[in-house]
N, C-alpha and C positions, 0 to 999 in steps of 0.2 A: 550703750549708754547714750543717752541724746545728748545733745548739746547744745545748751541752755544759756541765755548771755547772762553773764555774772557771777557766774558759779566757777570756780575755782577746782580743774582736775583732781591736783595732788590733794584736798581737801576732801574730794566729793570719796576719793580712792581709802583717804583714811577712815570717813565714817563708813565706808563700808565694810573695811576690814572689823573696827569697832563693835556695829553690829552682828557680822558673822562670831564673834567673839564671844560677844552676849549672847548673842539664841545656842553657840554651843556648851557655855557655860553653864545654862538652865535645862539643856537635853543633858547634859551630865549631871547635873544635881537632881535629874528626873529619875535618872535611872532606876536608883533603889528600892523604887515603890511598883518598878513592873510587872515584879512575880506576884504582888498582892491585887493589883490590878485582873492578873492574868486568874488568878483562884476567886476572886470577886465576879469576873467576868464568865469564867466557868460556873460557877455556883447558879449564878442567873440564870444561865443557859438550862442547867440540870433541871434548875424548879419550872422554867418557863414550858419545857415542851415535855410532859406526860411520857 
């Protein structure tokens, strides 16, 4: 992590944790739509190549 004048460590430490928080938040809320992804994205494949 660089270091930057003004920026405050324990600050910069918490939004990070923050954000790790939220993008694992949102790959959890993602999850239940993979298997239809996964049959959406087979399907495609079956029509596209002959």
């Amino acid at each position: 992590m660089a270091r930057v004048a003004g920026r405050n460590l324990a600050m910069s430490w918490f939004a990070g944790i923050v954000c790790v928080g939220v993008i694992g938040a949102l790959v959890w809320l993602s999850l239940p739509i993979l298997p239809a992804l996964a049959e959406f994205a087979g399907t495609a494949l079956r029509n596209a190549l002959p």
